[in-house]
C-alpha positions in Angstrom: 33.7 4.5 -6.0 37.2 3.5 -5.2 38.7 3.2 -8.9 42.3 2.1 -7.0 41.3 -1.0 -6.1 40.9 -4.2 -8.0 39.4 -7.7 -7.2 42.6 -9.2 -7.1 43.6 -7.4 -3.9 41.1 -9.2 -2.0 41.6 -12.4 0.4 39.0 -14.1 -2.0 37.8 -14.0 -5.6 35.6 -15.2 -7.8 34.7 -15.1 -11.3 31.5 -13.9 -12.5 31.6 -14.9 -16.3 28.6 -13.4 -18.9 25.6 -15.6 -19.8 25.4 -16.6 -23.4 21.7 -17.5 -24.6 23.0 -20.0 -27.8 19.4 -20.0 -27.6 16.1 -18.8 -26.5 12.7 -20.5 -27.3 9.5 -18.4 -25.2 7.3 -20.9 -25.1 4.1 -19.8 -23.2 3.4 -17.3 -20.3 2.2 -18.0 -16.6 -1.1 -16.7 -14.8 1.6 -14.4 -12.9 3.2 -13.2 -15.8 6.1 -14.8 -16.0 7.3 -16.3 -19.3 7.8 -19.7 -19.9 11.1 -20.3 -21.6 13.6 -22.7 -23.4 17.0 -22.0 -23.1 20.2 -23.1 -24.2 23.0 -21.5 -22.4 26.5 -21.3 -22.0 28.9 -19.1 -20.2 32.1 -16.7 -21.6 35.8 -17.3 -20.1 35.1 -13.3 -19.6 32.8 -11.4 -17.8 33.1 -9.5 -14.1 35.1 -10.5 -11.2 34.1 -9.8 -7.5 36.6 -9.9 -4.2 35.3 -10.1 -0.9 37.0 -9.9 2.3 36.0 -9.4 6.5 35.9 -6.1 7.7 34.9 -4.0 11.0 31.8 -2.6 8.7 30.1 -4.0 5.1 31.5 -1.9 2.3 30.8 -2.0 -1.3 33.8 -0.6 -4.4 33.8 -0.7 -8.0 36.3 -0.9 -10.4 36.5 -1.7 -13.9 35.1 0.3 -17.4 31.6 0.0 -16.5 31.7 0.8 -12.9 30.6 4.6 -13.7 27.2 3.5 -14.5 26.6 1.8 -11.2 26.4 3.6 -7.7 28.8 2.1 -5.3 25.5 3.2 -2.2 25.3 0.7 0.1 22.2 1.6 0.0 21.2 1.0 -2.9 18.0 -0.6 -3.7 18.8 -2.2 -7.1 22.2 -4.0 -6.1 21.9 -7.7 -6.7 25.4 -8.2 -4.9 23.5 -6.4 -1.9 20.9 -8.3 -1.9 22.5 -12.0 -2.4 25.1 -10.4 0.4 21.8 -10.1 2.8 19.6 -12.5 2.1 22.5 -15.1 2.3 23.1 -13.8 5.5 19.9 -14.1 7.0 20.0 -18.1 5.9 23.6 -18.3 7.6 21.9 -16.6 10.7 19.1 -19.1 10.9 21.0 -22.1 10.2 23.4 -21.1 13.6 26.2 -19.5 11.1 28.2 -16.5 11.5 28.1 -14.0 8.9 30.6 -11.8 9.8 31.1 -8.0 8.3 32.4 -8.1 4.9 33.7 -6.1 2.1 32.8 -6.8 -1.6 34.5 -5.5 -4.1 32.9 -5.8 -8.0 35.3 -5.2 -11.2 32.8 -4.3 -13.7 33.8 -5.6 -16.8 30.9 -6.2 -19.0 28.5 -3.9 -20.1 25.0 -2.9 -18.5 21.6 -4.4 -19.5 23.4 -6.2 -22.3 21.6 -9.5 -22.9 24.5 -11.6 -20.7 23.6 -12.0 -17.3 25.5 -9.1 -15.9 24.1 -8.2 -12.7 22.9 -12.2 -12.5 26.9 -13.4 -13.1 27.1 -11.0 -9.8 24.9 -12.1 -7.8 25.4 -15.7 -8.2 28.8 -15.3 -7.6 28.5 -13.6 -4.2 26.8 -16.5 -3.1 29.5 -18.4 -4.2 31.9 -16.4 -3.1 30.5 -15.4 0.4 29.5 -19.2 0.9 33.5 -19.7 0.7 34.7 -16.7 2.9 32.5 -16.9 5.5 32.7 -21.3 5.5 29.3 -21.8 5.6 27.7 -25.4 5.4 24.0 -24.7 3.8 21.7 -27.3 1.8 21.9 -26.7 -2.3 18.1 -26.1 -1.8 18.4 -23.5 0.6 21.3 -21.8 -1.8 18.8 -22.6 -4.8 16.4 -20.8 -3.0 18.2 -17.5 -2.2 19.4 -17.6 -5.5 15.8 -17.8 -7.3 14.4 -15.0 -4.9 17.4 -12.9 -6.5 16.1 -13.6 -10.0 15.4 -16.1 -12.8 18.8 -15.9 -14.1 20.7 -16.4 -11.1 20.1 -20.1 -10.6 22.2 -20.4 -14.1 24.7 -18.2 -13.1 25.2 -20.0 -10.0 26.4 -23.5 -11.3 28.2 -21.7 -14.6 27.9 -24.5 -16.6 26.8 -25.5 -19.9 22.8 -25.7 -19.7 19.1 -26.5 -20.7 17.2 -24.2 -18.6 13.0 -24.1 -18.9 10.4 -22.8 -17.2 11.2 -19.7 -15.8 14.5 -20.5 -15.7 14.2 -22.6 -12.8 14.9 -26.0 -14.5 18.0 -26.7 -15.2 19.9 -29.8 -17.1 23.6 -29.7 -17.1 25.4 -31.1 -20.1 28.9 -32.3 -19.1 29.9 -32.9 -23.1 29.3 -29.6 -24.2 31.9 -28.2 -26.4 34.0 -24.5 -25.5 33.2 -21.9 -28.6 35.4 -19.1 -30.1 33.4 -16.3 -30.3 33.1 -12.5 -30.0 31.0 -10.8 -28.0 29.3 -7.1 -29.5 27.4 -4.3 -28.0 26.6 -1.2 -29.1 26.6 -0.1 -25.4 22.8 0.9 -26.1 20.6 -0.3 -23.2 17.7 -2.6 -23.7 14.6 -3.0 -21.6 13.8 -6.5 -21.0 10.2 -5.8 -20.3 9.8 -3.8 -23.2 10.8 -6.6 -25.4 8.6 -9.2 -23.9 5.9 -6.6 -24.6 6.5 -6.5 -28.3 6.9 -10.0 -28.5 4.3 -11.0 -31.1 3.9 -14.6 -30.4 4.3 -16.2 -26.8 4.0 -19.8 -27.7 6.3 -20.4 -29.9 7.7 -24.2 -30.6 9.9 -25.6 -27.6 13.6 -26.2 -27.7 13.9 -29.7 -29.4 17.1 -31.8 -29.7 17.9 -34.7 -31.9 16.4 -37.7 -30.7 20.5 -38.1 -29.9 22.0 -35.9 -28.1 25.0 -33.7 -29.8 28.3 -34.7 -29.4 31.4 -32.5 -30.0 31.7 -29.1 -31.8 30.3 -29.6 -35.1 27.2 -31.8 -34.3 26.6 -28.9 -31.7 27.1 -25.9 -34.0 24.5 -27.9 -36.7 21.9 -28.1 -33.9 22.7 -24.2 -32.9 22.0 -23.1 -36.4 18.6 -24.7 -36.5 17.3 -23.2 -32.7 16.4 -19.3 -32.5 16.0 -16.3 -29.7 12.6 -15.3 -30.1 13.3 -12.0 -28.4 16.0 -10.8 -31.6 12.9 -9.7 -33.6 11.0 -7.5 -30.9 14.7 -6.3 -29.6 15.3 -5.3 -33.2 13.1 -3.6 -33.9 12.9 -1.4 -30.7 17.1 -0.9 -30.9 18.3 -0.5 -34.0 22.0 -0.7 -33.4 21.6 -4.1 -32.9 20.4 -4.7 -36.8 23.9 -3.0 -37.6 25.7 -4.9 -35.0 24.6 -8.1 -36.0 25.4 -7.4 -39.6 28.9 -6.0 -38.7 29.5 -9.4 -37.0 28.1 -11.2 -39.9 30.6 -9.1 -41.9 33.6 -11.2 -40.1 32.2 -14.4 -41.5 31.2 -16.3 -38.4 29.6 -19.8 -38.1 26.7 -18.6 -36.4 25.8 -15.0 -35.2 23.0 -14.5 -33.4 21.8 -12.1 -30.2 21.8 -13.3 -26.7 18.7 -12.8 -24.2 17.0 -9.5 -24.8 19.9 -8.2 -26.2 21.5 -5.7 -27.3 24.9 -7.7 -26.9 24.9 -10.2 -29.9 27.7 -13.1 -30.7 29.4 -15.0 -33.4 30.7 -18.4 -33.0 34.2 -19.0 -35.1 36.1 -21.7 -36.4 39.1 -21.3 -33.9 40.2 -18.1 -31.5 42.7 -17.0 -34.0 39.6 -16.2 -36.4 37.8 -14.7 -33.6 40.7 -12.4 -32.8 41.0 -11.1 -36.1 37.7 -10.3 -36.4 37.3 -9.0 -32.7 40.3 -6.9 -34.2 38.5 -5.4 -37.4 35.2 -4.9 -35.6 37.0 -2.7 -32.8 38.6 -0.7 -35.8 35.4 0.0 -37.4 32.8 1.1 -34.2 36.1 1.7 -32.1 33.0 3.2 -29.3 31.2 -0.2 -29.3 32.3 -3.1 -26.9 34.0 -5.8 -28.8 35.1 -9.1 -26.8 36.7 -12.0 -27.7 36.6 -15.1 -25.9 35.9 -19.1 -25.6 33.1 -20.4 -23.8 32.8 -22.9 -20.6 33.4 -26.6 -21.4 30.9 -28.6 -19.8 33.3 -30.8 -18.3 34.2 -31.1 -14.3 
C-alpha cells in the first residue's frame, strides 16, 4: 500500500458515495437462491473516492483509514475494482476500443462490510470512471451488464441516484423529486456476514414495498412514508451482532427522526431535522464510542 498518495493526485476522479437502504422489504426467494427484494435507496454526499490514470503497467494503491484491511495484490481475487477494471476491458476490446494500462487508485473511506455498498460504490465507480479515462462509447446495456456480473448492488451504485430497486436488485426506478436527508452514519466497525443474516432471516416473504397511491413529495411527506417501511434484515443482524442493538439505541439517544439499519448492517442511520442537529449529535456520539465510526452527512437529491 502506498499511504502517500491520495485520489486527488490523479488525472481523473470519481466519487464513490455509500449506499443507504431507507428501506429493505425481502419479499420471496428464487429457485437459484437469490432473494427477492424491495428496496428503497438513497446515496450519502460521503463515502470512498477512486483516481485512475494511464500507465506503462496496471497498478493498484490504497489510501484512506480503512485501507489496512484491504490488500493492495493485484492479484487479488476478491477486488471488485479489479474485476469491473477487467471485465470492462474485455467489452472495450470487443467493441474495437482501446483499453490502455491504467492505474487505479482507491481512498478508502468507509468502513468494511458495513451495510453501505462499500465495495459496490467501488466498483460502479470504476466503470464510471474508466468509461471516462479511457473515452469509451459502449451501449447502457452492455455497461448494465458488466455491472450486474459484478454484483446485485452495483447496478445502484452505478446511476447514484435516489431509487426503487426490486428483484434482485436488478430493477431500478429513479425518482428525480426525492428529497437530500441530514443524517449520521454509525458503525461499530464489527463485521457482518450478509449470508449469515439471510440465513437467520425467519420469514422470506414478507409484504412488498408499498407507496401511497400518490407518490411523496418533499421532505416531510417522504420521512412519514420512511417511518412506516422496514429492513427485514435489522432483526436477524441483531441478533447475530449485538453492537448494533447498542448502536442503534445510541443513535436513538440523539433524538433523530428516524433511525433505522441499512442493508445487513452493522452501519445503522438517523435522519435529522437539519445538518446542524446532525452535527451535534455526530459530535456527542463520537465523544461517547470515540472507537466507533461516526459520519455525518446529507444524502443525494434526486434531481439532475
Amino acid at each position: 500500500m502506498n499511504g502517500i498518495l491520495a485520489a486527488g493526485d490523479f488525472d481523473l476522479t470519481e466519487e464513490a458515495p455509500a449506499k443507504i437502504n431507507l428501506a429493505l422489504h425481502v419479499t420471496g426467494r428464487r429457485a437459484d437462491g437469490y432473494h427477492l427484494l424491495d428496496m428503497l435507496v438513497s446515496f450519502a454526499r460521503h463515502g470512498d473516492r477512486l483516481g485512475f490514470r494511464q500507465g506503462e503497467c496496471d497498478e493498484f494503491s490504497l489510501s484512506g483509514r480503512f485501507a489496512p484491511l484491504l490488500s493492495a495484490d493485484a492479484e487479488a481475487g476478491d477486488n471488485l475494482v479489479l474485476k469491473a477494471r477487467d471485465l470492462l476491458r474485455q467489452a472495450a476490446h470487443a467493441a474495437g476500443f482501446a483499453a490502455p494500462a491504467v492505474h487505479i487508485h482507491l481512498e478508502k473511506n468507509l468502513p468494511i462490510a458495513s451495510g453501505i455498498g462499500g465495495g459496490s460504490a467501488d466498483a460502479a465507480a470504476t466503470l464510471r470512471g474508466l468509461l471516462r479515462l479511457w473515452r469509451l462509447e459502449l451501449r447502457d446495456e452492455t455497461v448494465g451488464a458488466i455491472a450486474l456480473k459484478l454484483g446485485a448492488d452495483v447496478p445502484m451504485c452505478l446511476a447514484s441516484k435516489p431509487l426503487v430497486a426490486r428483484g434482485i436488485g436488478e430493477t431500478i426506478e429513479l425518482l428525480p423529486a426525492f428529497p437530500s436527508f441530514p443524517m449520521v452514519l454509525g458503525n461499530p466497525l464489527v463485521g457482518v456476514s450478509t449470508p449469515e443474516v439471510f440465513r437467520t432471516l425467519s420469514r422470506k416473504d414478507n409484504p412488498p414495498l408499498l407507496f401511497p397511491s400518490q407518490m411523496p413529495r418533499g421532505f416531510g411527506e417522504w420521512i412519514d412514508t420512511i417511518r412506516n417501511l422496514r429492513n427485514d434484515l435489522e432483526p436477524p443482524a441483531r441478533a447475530i451482532c449485538g453492537e448494533i442493538a447498542a448502536l442503534s439505541g445510541l443513535i436513538e439517544s440523539q433524538s433523530p427522526i428516524v433511525t433505522r439499519m441499512s442493508g445487513s448492517g452493522a452501519t445503522c442511520f438517523g435522519i435529522f431535522a437539519d445538518i446542524q442537529r446532525a452535527k451535534e449529535a455526530a459530535a456527542s456520539l463520537h465523544r461517547q464510542k470515540p472507537d466507533w465510526y461516526f459520519q455525518v452527512t446529507e444524502t443525494i437529491t434526486g434531481e439532475v
